[in-house]
C-alpha positions as CSV (number, residue, x, y, z in Angstrom):
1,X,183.2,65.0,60.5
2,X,185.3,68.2,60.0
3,X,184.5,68.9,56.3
4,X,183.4,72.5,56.8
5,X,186.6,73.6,59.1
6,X,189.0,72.0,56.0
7,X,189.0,72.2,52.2
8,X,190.7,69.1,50.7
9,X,193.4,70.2,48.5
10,X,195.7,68.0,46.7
11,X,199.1,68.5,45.5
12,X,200.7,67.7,42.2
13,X,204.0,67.1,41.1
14,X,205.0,67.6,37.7
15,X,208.2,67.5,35.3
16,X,209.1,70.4,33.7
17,X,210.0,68.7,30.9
18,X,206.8,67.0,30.9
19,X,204.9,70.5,29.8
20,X,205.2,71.6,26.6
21,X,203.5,75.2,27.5
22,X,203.0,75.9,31.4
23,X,201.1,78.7,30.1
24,X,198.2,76.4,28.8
25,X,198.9,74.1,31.4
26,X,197.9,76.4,33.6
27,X,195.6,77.7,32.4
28,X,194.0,74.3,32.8
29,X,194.5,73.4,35.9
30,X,192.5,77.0,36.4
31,X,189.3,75.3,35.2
32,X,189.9,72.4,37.7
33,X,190.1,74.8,40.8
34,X,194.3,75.7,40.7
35,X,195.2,77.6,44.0
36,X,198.5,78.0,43.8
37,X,201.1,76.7,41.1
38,X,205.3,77.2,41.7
39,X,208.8,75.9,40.6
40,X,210.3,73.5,42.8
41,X,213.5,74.6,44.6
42,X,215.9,73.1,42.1
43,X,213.8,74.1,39.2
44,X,213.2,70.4,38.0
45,X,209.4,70.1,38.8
46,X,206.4,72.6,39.1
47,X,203.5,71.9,42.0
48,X,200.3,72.7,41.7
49,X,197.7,73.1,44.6
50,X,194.4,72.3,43.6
């Protein structure tokens, strides 16, 4: 109904230890529409907003 007031984002968590180069992973996520990516507050995961 509202579809042209709101994009529809999503938001993923990921380990840390899970990437081997958050370079590349970023670079990535880029091709998929990547907003936004940060380090959680304690460091342990980074989110991505897509």
């Amino acid at each position: 109904m509202h579809d042209f007031i709101f994009d529809r984002k999503g938001v993923f968590y990921v380990p840390i230890e899970k990437i081997a180069d958050t370079e590349e992973f970023e670079l990535e996520f880029i091709d998929f529409g990547l907003d936004r990516m940060e380090k959680s507050d304690d460091e342990r995961f980074l989110f991505t907003l897509c």
